[in-house]
Residue frames as qw, qx, qy, qz and C-alpha x, y, z in Angstrom:
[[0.502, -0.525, 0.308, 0.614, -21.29, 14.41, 12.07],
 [0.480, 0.769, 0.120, -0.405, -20.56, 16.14, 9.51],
 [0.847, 0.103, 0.370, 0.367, -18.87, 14.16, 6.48],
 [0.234, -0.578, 0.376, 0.686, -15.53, 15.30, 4.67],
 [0.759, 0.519, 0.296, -0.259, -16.03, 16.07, 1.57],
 [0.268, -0.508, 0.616, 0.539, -13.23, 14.75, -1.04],
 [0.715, 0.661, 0.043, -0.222, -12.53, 14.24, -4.86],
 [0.770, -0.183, 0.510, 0.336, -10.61, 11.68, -6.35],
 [0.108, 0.798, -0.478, -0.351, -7.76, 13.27, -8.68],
 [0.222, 0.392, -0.877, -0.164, -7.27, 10.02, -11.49],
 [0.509, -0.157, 0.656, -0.535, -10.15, 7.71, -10.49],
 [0.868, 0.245, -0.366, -0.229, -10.35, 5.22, -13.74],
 [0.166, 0.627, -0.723, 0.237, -7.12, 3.61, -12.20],
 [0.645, -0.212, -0.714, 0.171, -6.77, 0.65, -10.05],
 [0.333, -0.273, -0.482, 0.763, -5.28, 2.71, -6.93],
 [0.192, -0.069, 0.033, -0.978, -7.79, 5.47, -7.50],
 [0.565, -0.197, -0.625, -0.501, -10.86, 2.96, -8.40],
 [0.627, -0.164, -0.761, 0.026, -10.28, 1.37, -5.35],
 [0.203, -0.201, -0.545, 0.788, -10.02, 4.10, -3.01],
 [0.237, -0.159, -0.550, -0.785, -13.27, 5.03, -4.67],
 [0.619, -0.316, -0.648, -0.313, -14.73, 2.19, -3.95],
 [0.409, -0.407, -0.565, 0.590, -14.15, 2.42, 0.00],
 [0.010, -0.026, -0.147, 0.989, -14.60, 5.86, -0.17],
 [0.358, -0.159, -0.326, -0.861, -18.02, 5.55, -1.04],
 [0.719, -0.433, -0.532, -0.109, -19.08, 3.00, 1.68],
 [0.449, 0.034, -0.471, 0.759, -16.99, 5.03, 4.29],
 [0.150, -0.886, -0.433, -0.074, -19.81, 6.98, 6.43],
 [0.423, -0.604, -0.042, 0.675, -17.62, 9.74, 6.96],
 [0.178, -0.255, 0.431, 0.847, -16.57, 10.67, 3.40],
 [0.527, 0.633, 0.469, -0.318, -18.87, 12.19, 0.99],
 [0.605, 0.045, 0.640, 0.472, -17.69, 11.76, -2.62],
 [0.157, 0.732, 0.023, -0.663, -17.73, 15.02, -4.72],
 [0.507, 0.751, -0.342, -0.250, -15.97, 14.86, -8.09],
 [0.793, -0.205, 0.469, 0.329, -13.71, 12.18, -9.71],
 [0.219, 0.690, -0.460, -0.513, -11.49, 13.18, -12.76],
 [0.671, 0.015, 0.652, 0.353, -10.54, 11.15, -15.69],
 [0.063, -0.563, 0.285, 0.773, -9.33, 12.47, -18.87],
 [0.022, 0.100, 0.971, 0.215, -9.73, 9.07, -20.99],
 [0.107, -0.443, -0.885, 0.096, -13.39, 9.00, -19.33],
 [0.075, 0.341, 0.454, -0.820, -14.64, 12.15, -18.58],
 [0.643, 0.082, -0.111, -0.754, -18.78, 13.05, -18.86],
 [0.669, -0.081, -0.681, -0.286, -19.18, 9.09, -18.71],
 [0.754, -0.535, 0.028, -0.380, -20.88, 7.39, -15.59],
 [0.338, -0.542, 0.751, -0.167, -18.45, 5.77, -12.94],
 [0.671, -0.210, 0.709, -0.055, -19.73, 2.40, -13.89],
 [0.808, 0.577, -0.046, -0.112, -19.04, 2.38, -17.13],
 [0.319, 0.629, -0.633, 0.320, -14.81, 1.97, -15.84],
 [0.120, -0.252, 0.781, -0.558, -15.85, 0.61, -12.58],
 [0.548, -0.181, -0.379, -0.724, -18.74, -1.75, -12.98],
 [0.397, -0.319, -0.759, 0.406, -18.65, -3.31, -9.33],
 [0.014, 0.255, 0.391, -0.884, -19.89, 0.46, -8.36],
 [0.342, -0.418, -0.472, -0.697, -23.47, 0.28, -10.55],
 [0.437, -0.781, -0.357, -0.269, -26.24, 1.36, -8.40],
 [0.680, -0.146, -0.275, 0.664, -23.22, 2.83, -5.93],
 [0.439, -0.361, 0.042, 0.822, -22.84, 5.96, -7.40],
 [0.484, 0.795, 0.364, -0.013, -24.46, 8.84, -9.80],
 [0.329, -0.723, 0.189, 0.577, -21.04, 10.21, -10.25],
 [0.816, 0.498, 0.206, 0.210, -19.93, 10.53, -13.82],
 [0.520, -0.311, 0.080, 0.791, -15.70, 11.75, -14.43],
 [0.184, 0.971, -0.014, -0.154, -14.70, 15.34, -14.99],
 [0.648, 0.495, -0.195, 0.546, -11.59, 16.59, -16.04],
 [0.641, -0.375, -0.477, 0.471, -8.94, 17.70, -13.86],
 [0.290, 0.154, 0.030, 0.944, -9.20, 20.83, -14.81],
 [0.509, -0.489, -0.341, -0.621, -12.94, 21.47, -13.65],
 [0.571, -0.123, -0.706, 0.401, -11.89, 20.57, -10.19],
 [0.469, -0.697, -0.182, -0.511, -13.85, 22.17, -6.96],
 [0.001, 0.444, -0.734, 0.514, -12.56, 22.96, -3.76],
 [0.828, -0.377, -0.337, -0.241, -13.27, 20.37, -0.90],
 [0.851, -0.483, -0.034, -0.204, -11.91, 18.76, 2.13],
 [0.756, -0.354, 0.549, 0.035, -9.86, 16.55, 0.36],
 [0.553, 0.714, -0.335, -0.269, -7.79, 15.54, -2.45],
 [0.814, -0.032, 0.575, 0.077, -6.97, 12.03, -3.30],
 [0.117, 0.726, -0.573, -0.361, -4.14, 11.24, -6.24],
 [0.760, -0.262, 0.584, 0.115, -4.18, 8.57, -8.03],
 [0.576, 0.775, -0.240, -0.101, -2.16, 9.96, -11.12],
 [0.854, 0.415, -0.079, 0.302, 0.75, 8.51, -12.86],
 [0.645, -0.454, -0.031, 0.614, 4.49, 9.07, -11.20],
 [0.266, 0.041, 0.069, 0.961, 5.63, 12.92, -11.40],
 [0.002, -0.593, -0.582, -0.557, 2.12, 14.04, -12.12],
 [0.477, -0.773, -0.415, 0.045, 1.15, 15.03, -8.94],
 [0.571, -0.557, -0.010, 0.604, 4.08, 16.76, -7.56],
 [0.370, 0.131, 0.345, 0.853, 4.73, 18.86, -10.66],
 [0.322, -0.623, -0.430, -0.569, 0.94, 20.40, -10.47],
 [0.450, -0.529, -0.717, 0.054, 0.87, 20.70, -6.51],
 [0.084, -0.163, -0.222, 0.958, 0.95, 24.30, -5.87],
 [0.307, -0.093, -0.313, -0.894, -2.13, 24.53, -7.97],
 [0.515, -0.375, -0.765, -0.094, -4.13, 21.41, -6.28],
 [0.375, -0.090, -0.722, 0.575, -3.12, 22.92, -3.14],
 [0.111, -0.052, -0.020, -0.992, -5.19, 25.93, -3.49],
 [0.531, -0.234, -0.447, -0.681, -8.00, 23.51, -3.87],
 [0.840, -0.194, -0.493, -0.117, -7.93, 21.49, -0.68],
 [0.102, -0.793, 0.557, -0.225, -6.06, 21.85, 2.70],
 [0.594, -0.389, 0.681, -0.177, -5.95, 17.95, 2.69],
 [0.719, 0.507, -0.384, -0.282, -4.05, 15.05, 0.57],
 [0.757, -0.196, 0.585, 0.214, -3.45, 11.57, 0.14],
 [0.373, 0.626, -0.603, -0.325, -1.12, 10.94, -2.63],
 [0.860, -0.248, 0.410, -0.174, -1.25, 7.71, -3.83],
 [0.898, 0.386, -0.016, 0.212, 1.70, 7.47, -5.62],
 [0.808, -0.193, -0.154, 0.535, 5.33, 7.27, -5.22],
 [0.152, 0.787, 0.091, 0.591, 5.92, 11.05, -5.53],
 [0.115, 0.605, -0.421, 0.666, 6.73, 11.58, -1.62],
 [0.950, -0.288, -0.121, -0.006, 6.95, 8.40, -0.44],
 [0.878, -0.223, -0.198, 0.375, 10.99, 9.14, -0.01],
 [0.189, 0.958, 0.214, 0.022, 12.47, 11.35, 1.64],
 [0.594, -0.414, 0.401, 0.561, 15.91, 11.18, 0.78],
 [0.628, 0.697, -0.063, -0.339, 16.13, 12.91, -2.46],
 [0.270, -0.618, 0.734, 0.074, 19.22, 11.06, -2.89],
 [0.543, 0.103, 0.825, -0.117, 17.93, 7.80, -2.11],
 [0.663, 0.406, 0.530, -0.339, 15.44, 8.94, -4.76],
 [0.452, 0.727, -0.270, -0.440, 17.09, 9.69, -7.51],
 [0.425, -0.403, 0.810, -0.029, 18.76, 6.36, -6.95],
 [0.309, 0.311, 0.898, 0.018, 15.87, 3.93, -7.61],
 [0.439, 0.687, 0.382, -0.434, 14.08, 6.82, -9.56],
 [0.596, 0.070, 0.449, 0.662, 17.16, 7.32, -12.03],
 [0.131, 0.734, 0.132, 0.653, 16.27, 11.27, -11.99],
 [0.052, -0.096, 0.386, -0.916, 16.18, 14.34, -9.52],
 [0.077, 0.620, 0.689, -0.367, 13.17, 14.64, -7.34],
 [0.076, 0.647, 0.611, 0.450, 10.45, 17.50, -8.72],
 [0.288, -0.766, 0.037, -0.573, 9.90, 18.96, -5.63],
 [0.531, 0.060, -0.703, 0.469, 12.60, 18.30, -2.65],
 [0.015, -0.215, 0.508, -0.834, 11.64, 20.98, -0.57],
 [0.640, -0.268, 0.186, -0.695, 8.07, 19.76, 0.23],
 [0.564, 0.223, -0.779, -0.156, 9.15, 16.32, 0.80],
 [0.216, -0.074, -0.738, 0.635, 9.04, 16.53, 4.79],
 [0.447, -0.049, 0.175, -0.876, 5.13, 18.19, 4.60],
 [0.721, 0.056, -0.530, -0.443, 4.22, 14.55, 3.61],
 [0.636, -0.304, 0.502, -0.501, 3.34, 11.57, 6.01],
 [0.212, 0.297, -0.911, -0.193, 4.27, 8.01, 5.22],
 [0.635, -0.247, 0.089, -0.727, 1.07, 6.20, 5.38],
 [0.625, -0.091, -0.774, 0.031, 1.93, 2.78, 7.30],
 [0.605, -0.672, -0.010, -0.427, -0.30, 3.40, 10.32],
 [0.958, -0.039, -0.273, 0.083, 1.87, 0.81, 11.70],
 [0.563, 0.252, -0.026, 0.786, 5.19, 2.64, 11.45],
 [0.085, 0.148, 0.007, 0.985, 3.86, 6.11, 11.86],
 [0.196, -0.715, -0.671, -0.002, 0.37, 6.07, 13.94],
 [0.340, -0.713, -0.369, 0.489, 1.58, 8.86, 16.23],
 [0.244, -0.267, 0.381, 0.851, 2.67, 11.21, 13.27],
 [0.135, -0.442, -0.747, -0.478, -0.43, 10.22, 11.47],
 [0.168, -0.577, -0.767, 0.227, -2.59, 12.02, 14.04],
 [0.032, -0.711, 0.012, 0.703, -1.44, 15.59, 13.03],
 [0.269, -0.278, 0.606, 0.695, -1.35, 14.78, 9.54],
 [0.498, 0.560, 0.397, -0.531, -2.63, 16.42, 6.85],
 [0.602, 0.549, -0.489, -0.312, -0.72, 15.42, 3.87],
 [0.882, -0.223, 0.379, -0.169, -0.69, 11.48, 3.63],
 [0.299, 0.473, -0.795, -0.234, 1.98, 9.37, 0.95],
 [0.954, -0.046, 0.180, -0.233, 0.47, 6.02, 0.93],
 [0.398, -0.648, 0.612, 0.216, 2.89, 3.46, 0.99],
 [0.382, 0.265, -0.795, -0.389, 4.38, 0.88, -2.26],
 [0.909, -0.141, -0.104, -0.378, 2.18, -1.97, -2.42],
 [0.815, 0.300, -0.361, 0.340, 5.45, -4.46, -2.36],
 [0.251, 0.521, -0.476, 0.663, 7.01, -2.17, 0.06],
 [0.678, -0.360, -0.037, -0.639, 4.07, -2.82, 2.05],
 [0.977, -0.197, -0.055, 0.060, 4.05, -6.31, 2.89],
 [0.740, 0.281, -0.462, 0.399, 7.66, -6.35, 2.94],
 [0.044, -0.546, 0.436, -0.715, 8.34, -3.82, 5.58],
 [0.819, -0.210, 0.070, -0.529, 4.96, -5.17, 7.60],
 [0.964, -0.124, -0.177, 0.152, 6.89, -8.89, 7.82],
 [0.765, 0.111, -0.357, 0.524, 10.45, -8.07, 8.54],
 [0.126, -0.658, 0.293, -0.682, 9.92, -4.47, 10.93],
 [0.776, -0.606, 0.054, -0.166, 9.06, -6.77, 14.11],
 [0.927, 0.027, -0.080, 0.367, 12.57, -8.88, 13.50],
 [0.356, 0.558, -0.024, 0.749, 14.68, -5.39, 12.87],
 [0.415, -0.777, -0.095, -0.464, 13.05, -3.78, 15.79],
 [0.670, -0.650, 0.336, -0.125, 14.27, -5.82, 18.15],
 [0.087, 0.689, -0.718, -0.046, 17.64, -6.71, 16.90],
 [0.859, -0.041, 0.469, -0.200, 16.82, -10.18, 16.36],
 [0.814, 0.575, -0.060, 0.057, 17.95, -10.73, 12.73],
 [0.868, 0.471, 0.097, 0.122, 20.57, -11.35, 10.62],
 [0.426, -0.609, 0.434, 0.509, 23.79, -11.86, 9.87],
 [0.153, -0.004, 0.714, 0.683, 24.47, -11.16, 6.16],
 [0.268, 0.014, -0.334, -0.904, 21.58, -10.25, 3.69],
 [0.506, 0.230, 0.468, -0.687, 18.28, -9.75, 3.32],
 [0.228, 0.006, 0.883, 0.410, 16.24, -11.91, 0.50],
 [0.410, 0.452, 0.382, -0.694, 12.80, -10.70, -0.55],
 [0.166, 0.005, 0.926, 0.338, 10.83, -12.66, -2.93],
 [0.494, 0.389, 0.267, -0.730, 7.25, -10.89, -4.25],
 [0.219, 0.156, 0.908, 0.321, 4.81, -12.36, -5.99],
 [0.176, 0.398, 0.380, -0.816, 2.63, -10.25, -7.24],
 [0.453, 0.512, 0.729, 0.002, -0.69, -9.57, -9.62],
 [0.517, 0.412, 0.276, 0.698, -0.76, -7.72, -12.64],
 [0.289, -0.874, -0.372, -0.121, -2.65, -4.76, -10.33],
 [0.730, -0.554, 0.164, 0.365, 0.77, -4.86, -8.83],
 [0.733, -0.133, 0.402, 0.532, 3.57, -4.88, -11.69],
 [0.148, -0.598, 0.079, 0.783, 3.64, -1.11, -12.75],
 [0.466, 0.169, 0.744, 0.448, 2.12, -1.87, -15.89],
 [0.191, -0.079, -0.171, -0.963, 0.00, 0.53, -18.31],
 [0.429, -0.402, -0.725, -0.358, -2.84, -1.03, -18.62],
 [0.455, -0.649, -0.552, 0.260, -3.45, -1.01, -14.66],
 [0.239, -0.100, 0.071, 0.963, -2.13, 2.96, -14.73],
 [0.252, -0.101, -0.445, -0.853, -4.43, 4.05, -17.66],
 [0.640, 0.090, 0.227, -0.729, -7.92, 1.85, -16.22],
 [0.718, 0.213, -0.528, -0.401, -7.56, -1.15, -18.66],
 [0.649, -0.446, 0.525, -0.323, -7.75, -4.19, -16.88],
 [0.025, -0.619, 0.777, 0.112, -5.61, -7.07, -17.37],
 [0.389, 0.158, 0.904, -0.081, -7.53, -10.26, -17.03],
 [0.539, 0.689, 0.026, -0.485, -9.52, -8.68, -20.32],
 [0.399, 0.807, -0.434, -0.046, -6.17, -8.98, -22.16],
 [0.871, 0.006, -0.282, 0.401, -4.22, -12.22, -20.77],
 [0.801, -0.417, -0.169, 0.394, -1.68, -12.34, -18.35],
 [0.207, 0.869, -0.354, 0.277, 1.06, -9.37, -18.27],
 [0.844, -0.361, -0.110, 0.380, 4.00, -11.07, -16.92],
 [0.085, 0.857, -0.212, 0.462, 6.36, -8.39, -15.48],
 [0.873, 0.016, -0.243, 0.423, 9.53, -9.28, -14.10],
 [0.112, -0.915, 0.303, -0.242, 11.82, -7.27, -11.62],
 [0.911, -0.123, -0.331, 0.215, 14.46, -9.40, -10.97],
 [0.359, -0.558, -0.265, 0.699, 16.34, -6.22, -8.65],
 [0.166, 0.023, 0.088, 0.982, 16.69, -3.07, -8.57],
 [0.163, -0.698, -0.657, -0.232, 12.74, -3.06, -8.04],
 [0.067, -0.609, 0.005, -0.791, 11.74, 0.93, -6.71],
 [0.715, -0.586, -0.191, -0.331, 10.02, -0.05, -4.05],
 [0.815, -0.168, -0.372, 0.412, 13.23, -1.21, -2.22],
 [0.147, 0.455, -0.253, 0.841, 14.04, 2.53, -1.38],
 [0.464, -0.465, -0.134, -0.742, 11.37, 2.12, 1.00],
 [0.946, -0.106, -0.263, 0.159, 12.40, -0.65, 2.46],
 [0.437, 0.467, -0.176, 0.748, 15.81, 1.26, 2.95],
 [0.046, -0.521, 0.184, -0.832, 14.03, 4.12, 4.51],
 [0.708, -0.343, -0.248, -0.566, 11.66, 2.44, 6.47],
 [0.919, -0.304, -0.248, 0.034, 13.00, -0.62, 8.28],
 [0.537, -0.803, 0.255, 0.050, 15.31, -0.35, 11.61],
 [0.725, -0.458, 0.374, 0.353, 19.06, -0.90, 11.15],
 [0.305, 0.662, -0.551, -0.407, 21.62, -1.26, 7.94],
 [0.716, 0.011, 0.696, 0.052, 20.86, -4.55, 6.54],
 [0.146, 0.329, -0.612, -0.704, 21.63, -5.23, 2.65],
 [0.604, 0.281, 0.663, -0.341, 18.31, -5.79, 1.61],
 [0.235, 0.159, -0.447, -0.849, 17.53, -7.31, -2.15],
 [0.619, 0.347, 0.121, -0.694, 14.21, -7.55, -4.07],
 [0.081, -0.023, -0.821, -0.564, 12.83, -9.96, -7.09],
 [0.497, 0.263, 0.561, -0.607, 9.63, -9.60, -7.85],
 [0.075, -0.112, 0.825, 0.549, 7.51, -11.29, -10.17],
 [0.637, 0.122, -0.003, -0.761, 3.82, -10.79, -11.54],
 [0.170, -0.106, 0.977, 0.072, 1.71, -14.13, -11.50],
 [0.186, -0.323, -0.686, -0.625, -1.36, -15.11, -12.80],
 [0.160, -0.672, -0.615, 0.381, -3.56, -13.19, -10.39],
 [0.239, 0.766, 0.184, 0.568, -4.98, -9.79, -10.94],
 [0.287, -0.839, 0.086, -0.453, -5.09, -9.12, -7.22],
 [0.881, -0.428, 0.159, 0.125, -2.40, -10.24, -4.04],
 [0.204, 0.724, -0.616, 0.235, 0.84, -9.73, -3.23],
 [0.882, -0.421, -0.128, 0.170, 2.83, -12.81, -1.34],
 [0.174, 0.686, -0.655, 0.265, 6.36, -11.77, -0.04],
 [0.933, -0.343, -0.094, 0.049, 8.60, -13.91, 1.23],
 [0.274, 0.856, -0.332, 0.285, 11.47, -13.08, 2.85],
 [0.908, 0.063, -0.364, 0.199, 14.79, -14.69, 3.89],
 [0.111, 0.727, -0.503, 0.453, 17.33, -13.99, 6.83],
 [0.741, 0.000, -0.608, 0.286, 19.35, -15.91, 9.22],
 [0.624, -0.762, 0.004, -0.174, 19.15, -15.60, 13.37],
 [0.000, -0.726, 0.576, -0.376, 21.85, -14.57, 15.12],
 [0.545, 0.019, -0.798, 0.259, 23.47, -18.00, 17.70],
 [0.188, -0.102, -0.837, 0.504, 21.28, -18.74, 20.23],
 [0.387, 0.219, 0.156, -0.882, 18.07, -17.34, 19.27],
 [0.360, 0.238, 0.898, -0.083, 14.96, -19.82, 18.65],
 [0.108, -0.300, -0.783, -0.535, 11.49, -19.78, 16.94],
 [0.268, -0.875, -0.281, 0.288, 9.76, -18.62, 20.62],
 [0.291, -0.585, -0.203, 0.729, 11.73, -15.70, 20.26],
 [0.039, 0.000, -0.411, -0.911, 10.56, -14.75, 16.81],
 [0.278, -0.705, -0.602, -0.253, 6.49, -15.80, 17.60],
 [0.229, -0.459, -0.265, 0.816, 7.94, -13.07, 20.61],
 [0.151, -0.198, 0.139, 0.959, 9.02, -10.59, 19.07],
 [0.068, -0.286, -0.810, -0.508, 5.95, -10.87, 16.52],
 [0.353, -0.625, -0.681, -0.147, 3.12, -10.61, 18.83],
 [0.331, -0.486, -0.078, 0.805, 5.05, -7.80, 20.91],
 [0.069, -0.210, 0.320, 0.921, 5.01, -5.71, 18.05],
 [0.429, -0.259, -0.672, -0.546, 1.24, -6.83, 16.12],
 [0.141, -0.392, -0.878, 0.237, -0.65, -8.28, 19.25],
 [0.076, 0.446, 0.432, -0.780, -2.39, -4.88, 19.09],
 [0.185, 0.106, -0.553, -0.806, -2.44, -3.89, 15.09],
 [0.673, 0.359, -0.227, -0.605, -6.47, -3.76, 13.34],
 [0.619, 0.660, -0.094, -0.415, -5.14, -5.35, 10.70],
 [0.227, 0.455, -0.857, 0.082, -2.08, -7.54, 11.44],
 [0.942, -0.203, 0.139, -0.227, -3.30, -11.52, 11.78],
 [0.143, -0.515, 0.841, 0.080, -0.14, -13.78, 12.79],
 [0.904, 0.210, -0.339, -0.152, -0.80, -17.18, 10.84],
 [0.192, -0.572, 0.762, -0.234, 0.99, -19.32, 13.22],
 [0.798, -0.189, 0.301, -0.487, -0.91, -22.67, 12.63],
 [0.020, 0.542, -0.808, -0.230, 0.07, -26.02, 12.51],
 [0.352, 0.169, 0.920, 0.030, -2.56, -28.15, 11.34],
 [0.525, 0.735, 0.411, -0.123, -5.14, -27.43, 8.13],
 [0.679, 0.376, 0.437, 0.454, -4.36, -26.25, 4.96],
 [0.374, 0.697, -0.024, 0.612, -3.84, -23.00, 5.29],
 [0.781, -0.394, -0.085, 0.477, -0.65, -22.90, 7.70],
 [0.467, -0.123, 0.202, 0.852, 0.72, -20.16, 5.68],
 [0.225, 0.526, -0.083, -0.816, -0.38, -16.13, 4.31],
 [0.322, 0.400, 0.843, 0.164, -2.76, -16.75, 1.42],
 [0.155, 0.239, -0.140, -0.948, -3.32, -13.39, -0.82],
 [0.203, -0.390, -0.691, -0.574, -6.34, -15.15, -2.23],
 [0.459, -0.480, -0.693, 0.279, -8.35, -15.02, 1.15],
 [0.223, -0.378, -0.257, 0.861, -7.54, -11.20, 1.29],
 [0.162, 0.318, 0.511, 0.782, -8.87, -10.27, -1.79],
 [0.308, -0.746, -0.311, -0.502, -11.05, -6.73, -0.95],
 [0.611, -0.752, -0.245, -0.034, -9.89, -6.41, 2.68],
 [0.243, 0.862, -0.289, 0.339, -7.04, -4.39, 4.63],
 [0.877, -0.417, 0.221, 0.094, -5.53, -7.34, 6.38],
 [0.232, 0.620, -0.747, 0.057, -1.82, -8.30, 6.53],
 [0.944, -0.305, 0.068, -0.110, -1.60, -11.98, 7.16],
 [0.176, 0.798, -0.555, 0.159, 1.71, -12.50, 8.01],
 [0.951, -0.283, 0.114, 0.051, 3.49, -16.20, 9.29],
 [0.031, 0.744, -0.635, 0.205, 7.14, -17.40, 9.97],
 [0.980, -0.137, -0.087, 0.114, 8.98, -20.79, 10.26],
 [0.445, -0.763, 0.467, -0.049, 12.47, -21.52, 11.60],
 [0.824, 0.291, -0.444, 0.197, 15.36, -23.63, 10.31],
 [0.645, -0.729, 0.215, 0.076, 16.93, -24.68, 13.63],
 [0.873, 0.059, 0.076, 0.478, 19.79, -26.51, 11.57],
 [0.437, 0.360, 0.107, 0.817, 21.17, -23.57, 9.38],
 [0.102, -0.595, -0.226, 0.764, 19.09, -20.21, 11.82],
 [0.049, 0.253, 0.546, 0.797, 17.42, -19.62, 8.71],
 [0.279, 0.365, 0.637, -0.620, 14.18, -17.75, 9.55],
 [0.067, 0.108, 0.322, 0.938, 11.31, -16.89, 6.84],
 [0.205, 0.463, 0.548, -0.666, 8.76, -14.80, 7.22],
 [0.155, 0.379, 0.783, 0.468, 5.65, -14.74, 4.80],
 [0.059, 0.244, 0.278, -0.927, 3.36, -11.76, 4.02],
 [0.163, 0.526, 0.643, 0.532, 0.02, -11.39, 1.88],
 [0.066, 0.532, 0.392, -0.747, -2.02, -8.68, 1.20],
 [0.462, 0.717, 0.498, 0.154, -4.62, -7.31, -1.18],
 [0.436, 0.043, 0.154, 0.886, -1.95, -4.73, -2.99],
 [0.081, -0.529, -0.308, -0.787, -4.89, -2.35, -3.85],
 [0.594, -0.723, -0.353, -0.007, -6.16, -2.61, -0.25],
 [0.786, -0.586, 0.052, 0.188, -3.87, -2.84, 2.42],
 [0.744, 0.049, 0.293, 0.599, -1.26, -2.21, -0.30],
 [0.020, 0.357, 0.282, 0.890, -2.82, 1.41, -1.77],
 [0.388, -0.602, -0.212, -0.665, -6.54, 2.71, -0.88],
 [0.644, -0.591, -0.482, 0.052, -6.93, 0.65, 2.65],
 [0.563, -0.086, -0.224, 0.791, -3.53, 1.45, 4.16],
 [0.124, 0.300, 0.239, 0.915, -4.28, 5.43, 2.96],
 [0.625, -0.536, -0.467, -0.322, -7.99, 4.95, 4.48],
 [0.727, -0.523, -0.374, 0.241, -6.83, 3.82, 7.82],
 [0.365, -0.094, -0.240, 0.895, -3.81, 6.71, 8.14],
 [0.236, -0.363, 0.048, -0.900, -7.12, 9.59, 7.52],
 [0.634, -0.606, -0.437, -0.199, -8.98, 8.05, 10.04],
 [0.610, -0.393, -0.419, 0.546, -6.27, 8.18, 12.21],
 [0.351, 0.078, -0.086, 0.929, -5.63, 11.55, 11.29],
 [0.471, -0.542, -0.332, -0.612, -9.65, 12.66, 11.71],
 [0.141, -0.182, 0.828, -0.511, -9.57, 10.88, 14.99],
 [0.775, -0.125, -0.285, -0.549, -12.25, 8.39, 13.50],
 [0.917, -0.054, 0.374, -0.125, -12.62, 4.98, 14.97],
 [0.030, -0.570, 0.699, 0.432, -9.20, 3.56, 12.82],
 [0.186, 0.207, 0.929, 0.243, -11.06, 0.35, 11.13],
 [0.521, 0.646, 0.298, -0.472, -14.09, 2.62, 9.68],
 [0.708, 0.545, -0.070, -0.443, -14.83, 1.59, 6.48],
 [0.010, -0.611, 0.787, -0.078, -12.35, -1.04, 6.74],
 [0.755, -0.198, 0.376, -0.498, -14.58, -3.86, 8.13],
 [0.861, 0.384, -0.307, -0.131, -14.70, -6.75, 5.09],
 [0.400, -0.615, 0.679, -0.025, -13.14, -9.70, 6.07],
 [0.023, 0.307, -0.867, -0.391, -12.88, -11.49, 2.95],
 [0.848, 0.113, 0.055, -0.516, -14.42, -14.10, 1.33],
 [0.152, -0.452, 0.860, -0.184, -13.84, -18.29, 2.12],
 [0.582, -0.148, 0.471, 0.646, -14.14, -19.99, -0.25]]
């Protein structure tokens, strides 16, 4: 078969590095050009030194760019959309892997973006990539939007409960924990890598961006808020999120609803267990792979439910997720290049 050939648009980055790094073990894709402004004329593993003996690639600028296949984004918010008449010319296919046209309320966005959108009118040529959410949309699609890493796991735990009108009276609670890879910082932007430099603690205690997505994304009108907080990990997101069951609805009907909605997903594993030590989602266990592990407990007293998410943010949170929607949209096999199921301990 003949392999697609694409070029990664910002590939010192975390969310570019990493879709790199799959990309280059993905038998399908064949890795042309990467850009980097910072980096360019030096060898990929002189920014990325998990990819020595990987790769002879060494970054260009983005201006020396060559048509191909494909065009992968993994520039800084606005970049992309302000340049994409001129990218387009170079590619009839793109994953964007930033928040540029992930919503498409321009409204909504100017909301949590605290400006006007760049470019409204090509907001609807984009695809939300949560294969989950949007498989059957994903199969015609040739521009992808990969989804917030945070927005990720949240949606991914609380869309089975919403679906089927199970939840909640009163609000929603969402509680992220996330790694500096996660917590919008320069350093993980620009290539520099955080565990070099101590801890970045970055704090969202609301108003976090990602919640527009959350908004758009999940079934009904529920007030839904955010806190997130960066912990001492570089990779892994945990959410946890709070809401209360409606009278007369159990714990079987949320392992239901659950397995109704996941019993088919790749990539969705229900953590349901009640005996060893890890009873609950565990973002260390993901690290590198495009699982969701997702569990859920029950307060019979008070109908409190919560449901727990991990995921590797740069996986399953950025490059996997993004991965798995062009497969779907190639009509590969949807878990190519996907495979890695962690490492234990």
């Amino acid at each position: 078969m003949k392999k697609l050939k694409v070029s990664i648009v910002g590939a010192s980055g975390y969310a570019g590095g990493e879709f790199l790094r799959l990309a280059l073990a993905h038998p399908n894709l064949e890795v042309m050009q990467i850009t980097s402004e910072r980096n360019k004329g030096l060898p990929v593993a002189m920014v990325h030194p998990n990819l020595r003996s990987a790769s002879r690639l060494k970054f260009s600028s983005i201006n020396d760019l060559e048509e191909v296949d494909l065009l992968v984004f993994g520039l800084p918010h606005k970049h992309f959309a302000q340049r994409f008449d001129e990218f387009s010319k170079l590619a009839p296919r793109m994953i964007d892997l930033s928040a540029d046209f992930r919503i498409k309320d321009s409204q909504l966005y100017k909301k949590y973006y605290k400006e006007e959108h760049p470019r409204p009118e090509i907001l609807e040529k984009f695809v939300y990539g949560m294969p989950e959410l949007h498989r059957e949309e994903l199969r015609t699609a040739t521009h992808i939007s990969g989804a917030g890493c945070i927005a990720t796991a949240s949606i991914l735990a609380l869309y089975p409960l919403l679906k089927h009108a199970v939840p909640a009276k009163g609000d929603i609670i969402i509680e992220a924990k996330i790694g500096s890879s996660a917590a919008g910082n320069k350093a993980s932007m620009s290539g520099h890598h955080p565990e070099r430099m101590g801890v970045i603690r970055t704090y969202a205690p609301t108003g976090h961006r990602h919640q527009a997505e959350m908004i758009q994304e999940l079934p009904g009108d529920f007030p839904i808020h955010v806190t997130a907080t960066a912990v001492e990990r570089v990779r892994g997101i945990l959410v946890t999120a709070h809401s209360f069951l409606p009278d007369g609805y159990s714990g079987n009907d949320v392992v239901t609803v659950y397995r109704e909605t996941y019993g088919a997903e790749p990539f969705i594993r229900l953590i349901n267990s009640r005996r060893g030590i890890h009873r609950v989602p565990d973002p260390k266990i993901l690290d590198g792979t495009n699982f969701a592990d997702i569990g859920f407990a029950v307060d019979n007293d008070s109908g409190r439910v919560v449901v727990m998410a991990a995921i590797d943010n740069l996986v399953k949170g950025t490059a996997g997720h993004t991965i798995q929607a062009l497969n779907i949209s190639m009509a590969w096999p949807e878990t190519m290049g996907l495979e890695f199921f962690g490492l234990h301990p």
